[in-house]
C-alpha positions in Angstrom: 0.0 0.0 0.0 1.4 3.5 -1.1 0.1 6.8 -0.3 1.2 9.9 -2.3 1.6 13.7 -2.7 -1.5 13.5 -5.0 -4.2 12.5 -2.8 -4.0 8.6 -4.1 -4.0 5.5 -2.1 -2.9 2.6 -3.7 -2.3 -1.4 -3.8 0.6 -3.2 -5.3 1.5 -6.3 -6.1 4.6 -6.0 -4.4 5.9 -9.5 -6.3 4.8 -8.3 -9.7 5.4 -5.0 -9.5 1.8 -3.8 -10.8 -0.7 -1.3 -9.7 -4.1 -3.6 -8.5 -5.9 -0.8 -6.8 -6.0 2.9 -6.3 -8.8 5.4 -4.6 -9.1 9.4 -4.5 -8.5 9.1 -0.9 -8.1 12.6 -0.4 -9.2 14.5 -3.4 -9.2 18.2 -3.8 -9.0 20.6 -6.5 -5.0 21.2 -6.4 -4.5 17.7 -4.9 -4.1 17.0 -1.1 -1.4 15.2 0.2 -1.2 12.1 2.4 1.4 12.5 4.7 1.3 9.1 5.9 -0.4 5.8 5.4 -0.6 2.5 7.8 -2.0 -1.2 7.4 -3.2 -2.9 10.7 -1.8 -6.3 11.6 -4.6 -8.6 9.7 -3.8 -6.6 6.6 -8.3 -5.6 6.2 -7.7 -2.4 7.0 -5.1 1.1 5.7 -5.4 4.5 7.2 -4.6 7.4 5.4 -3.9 10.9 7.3 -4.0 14.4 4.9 -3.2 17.6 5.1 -7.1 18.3 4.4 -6.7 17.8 8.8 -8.7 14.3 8.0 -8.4 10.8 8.5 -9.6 7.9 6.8 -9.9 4.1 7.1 -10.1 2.3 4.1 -11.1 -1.7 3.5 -8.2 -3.9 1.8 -8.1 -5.0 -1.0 -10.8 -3.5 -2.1 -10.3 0.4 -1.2 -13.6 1.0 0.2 -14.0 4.2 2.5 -14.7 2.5 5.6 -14.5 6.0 7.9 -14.2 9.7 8.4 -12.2 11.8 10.8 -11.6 15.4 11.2 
């Protein structure tokens, strides 16, 4: 899972190499970073953190928004 300086969250297959996934996670008109990015233990849930002052938790693999935090 990678999180980047335009707002994307993404999934990888690290093995392969290639993009499976990736979400809006923090969309904005000029883009909105995520300044960091975490997957729990069991590997069913990533958190994303943004200079838009939210949070998010998102399902895995499937980049579903699972929650909101300001």
């Amino acid at each position: 899972v990678t999180a980047c300086s335009d707002g994307k969250l993404r999934t990888w297959d690290a093995a392969k190499g290639a993009l499976l996934k990736q979400a809006d996670a923090h969309p904005a008109m000029n883009s909105t970073a995520i300044y960091c990015v975490a997957v729990s233990a069991d590997g069913k849930l990533a958190a994303t953190a943004s200079i838009d002052q939210t949070a998010k938790a998102w399902s895995l693999p499937d980049l579903k928004l699972v929650s909101t935090a300001k």
